[in-house]
C-alpha positions as CSV (number, residue, x, y, z in Angstrom):
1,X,-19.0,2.0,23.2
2,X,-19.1,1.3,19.3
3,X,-20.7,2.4,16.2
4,X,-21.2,-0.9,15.0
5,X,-24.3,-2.6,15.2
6,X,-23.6,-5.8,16.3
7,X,-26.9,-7.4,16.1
8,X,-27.4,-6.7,12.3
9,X,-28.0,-9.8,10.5
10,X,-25.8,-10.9,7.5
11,X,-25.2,-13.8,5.3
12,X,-23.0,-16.4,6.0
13,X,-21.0,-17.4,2.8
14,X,-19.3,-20.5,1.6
15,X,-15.0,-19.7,1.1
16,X,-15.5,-19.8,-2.2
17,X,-18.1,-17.3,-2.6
18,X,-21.1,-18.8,-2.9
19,X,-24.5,-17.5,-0.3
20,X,-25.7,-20.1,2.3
21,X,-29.2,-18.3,2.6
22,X,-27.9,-18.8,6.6
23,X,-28.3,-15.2,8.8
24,X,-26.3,-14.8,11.9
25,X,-26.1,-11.5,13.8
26,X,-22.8,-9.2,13.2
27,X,-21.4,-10.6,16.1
28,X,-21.5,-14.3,15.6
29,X,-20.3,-14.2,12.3
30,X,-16.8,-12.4,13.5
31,X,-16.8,-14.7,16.6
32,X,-17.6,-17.9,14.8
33,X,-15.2,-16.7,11.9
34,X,-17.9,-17.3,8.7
35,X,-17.2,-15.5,5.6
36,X,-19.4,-13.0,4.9
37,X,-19.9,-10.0,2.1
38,X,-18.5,-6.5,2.5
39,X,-18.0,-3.4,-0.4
40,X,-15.7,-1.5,-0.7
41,X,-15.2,1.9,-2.9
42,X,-12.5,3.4,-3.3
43,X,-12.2,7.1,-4.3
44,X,-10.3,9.2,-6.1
45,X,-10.8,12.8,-6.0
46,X,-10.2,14.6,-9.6
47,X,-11.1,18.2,-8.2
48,X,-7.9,18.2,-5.8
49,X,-5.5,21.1,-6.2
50,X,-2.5,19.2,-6.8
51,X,-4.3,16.6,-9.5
52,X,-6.4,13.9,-8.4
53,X,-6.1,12.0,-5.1
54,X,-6.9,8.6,-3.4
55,X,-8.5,9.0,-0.6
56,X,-8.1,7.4,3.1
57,X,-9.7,7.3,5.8
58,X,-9.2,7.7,9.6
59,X,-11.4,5.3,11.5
60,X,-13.1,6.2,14.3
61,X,-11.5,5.4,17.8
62,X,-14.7,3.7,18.8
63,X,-14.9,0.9,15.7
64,X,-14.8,-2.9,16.9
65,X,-11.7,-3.1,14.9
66,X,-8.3,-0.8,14.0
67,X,-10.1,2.2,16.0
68,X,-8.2,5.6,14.5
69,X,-6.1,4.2,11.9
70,X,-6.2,4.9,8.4
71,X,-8.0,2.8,5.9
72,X,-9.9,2.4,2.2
73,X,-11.8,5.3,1.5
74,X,-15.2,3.9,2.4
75,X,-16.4,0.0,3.4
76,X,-19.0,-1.2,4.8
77,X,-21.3,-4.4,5.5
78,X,-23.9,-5.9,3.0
79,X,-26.9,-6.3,4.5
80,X,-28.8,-9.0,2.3
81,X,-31.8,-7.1,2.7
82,X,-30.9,-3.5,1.9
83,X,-31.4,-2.3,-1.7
84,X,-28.9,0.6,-1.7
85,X,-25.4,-0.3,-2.3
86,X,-24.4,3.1,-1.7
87,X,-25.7,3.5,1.7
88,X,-22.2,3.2,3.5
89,X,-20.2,5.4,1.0
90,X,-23.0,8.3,1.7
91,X,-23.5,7.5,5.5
92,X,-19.6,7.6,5.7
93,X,-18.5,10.7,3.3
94,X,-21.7,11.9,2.7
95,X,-21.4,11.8,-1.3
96,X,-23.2,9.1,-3.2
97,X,-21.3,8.4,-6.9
98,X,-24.0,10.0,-9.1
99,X,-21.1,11.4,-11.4
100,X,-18.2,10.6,-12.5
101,X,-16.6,7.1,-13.7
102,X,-17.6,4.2,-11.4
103,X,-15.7,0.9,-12.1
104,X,-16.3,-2.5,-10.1
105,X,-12.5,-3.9,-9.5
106,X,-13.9,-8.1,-8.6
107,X,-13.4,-9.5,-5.2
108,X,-10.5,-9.6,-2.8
109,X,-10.5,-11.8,0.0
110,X,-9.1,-10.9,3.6
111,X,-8.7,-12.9,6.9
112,X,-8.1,-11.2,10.2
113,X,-7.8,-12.2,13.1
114,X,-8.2,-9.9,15.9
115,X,-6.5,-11.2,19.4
116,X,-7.6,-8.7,21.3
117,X,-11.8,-9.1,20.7
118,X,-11.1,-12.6,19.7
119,X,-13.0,-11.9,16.1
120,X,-11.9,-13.6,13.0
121,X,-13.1,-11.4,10.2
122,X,-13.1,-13.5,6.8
123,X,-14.3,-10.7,4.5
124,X,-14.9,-11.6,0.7
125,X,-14.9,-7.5,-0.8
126,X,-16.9,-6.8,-3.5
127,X,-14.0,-3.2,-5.0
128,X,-15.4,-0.6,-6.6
129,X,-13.2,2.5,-7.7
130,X,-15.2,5.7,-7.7
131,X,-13.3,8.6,-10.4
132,X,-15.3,11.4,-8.7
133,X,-15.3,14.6,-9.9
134,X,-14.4,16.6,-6.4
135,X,-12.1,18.2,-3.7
136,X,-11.5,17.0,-0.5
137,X,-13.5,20.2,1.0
138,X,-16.4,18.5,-1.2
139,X,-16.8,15.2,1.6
140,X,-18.8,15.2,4.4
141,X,-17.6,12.6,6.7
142,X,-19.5,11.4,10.1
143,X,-17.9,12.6,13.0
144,X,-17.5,9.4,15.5
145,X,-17.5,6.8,12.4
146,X,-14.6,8.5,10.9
147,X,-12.1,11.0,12.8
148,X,-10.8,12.1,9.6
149,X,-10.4,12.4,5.5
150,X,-7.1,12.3,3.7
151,X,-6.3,13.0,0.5
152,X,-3.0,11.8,-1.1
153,X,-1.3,13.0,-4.5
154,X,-1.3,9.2,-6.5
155,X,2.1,9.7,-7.3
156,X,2.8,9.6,-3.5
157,X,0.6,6.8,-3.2
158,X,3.2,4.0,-3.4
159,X,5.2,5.6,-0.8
160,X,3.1,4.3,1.6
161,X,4.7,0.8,1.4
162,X,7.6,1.9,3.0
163,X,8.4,1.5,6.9
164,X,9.7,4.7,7.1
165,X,7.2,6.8,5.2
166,X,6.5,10.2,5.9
167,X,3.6,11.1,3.0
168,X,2.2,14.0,2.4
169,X,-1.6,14.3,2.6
170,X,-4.0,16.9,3.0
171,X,-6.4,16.3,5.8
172,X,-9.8,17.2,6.7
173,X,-11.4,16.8,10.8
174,X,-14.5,15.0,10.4
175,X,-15.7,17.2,13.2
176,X,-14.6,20.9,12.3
177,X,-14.5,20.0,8.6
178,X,-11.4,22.0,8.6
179,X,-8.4,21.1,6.2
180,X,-4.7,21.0,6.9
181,X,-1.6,19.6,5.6
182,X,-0.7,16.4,7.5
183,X,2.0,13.5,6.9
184,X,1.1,9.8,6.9
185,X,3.7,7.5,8.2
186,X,3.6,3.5,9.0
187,X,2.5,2.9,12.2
188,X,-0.8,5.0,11.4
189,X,-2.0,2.4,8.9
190,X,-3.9,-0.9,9.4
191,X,-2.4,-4.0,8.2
192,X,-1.6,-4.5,4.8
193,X,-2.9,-1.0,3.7
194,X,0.5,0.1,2.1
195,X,0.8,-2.4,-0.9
196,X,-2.6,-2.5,-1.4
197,X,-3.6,1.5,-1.9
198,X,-0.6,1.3,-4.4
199,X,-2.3,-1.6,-6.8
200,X,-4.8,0.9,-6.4
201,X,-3.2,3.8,-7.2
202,X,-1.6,2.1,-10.6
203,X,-5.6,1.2,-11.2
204,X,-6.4,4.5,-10.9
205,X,-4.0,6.1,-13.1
206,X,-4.4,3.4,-15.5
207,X,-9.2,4.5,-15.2
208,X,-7.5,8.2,-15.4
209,X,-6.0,6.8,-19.1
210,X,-9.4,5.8,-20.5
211,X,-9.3,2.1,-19.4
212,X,-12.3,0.5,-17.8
213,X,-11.3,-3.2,-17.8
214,X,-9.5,-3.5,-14.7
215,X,-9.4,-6.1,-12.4
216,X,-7.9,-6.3,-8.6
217,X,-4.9,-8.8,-8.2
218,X,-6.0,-11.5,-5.9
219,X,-1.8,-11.2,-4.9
220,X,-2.8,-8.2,-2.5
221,X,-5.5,-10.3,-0.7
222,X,-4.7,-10.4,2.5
223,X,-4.3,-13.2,5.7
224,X,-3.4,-11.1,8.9
């Protein structure tokens, strides 16, 4: 079983970006390989005890793809027909980003192939970085979507690119809610999720300082 709808109809997109005005279910697209439009926000949480946080999180066992291993903070499908852009950051951590600093980051491009399902997702990400003014106990993830929320210190952040990281993080259950301290190490993460929280991390210190022209570097796109 999966949470993913795999008959929702998206756009297919040209490599470079540009819609087709061609709809293909869910499916198709990642069997066929087309590139297609995803968002993702990442969130930092400037209400956490030890100073603000990025935050990850734990995918739920059931997804299509990378079932229970950690991830951006919230990403999700566009639907060409569905005016909320927010919809997957609420229906995900149940917050929508009505305060607090919200600064779009441009596009980063990722290819993965997945042997096991044989899918090739070609994802072009719209980024978003969410300042939110919050704690970790402030969430609400979906229990089944998500198995858990993690918070980590940025100053840890960049320790996550190493293969033999042990990171502290606080954690909350998506089911119980309840919050623990927990360690994040390699093998937990899906591909490519090291180097790239840590660009994010600088980004977010950098939004922290008062600057709100930042841009993603397209050198942490990713081919997997």
């Amino acid at each position: 079983m999966t949470y993913d709808d795999q008959s929702e109809l998206l756009e297919v997109f040209t490599p470079e970006g540009r819609p087709t005005g061609r709809l293909l279910p869910r499916l198709r697209i990642h069997q066929e390989g087309h590139w297609h439009q995803t968002r993702t926000v990442w969130v930092v949480l400037t209400g956490e005890p030890e100073g603000p946080a990025l935050v990850l999180q734990q995918r739920g066992f059931t997804k299509d793809t990378w079932g229970g291993l950690l991830d951006v903070s919230s990403a999700g499908h566009l639907a060409p027909d569905d005016p909320d852009p927010w919809r997957e950051l609420e229906e995900e951590l149940g917050v929508r980003p009505t305060a607090g600093p919200l600064i779009q980051l441009g596009t980063r491009r990722v290819e993965g192939l997945h042997i096991k399902d044989e899918l090739v997702d070609r994802e072009l990400q719209d980024l978003w970085l969410w300042l939110a003014p919050l704690a970790l106990e402030d969430l609400r993830p979906q229990p089944g979507e998500i198995e858990a929320l993690l918070s980590l210190e940025l100053g840890v952040v960049p320790d996550l690119e190493q293969p033999d990281a042990h990171t502290p993080a606080r954690r909350m259950d998506a089911m119980t809610r309840a919050v623990s301290a927990a360690v994040v190490t390699s093998p937990e993460q899906t591909p490519g999720l090291g180097p790239y929280a840590a660009h994010l991390a600088e980004l977010s210190r950098r939004a922290l300082a008062g600057q709100r022209d930042l841009r993603y570097d397209s050198r942490y796109d990713m081919r997997a």
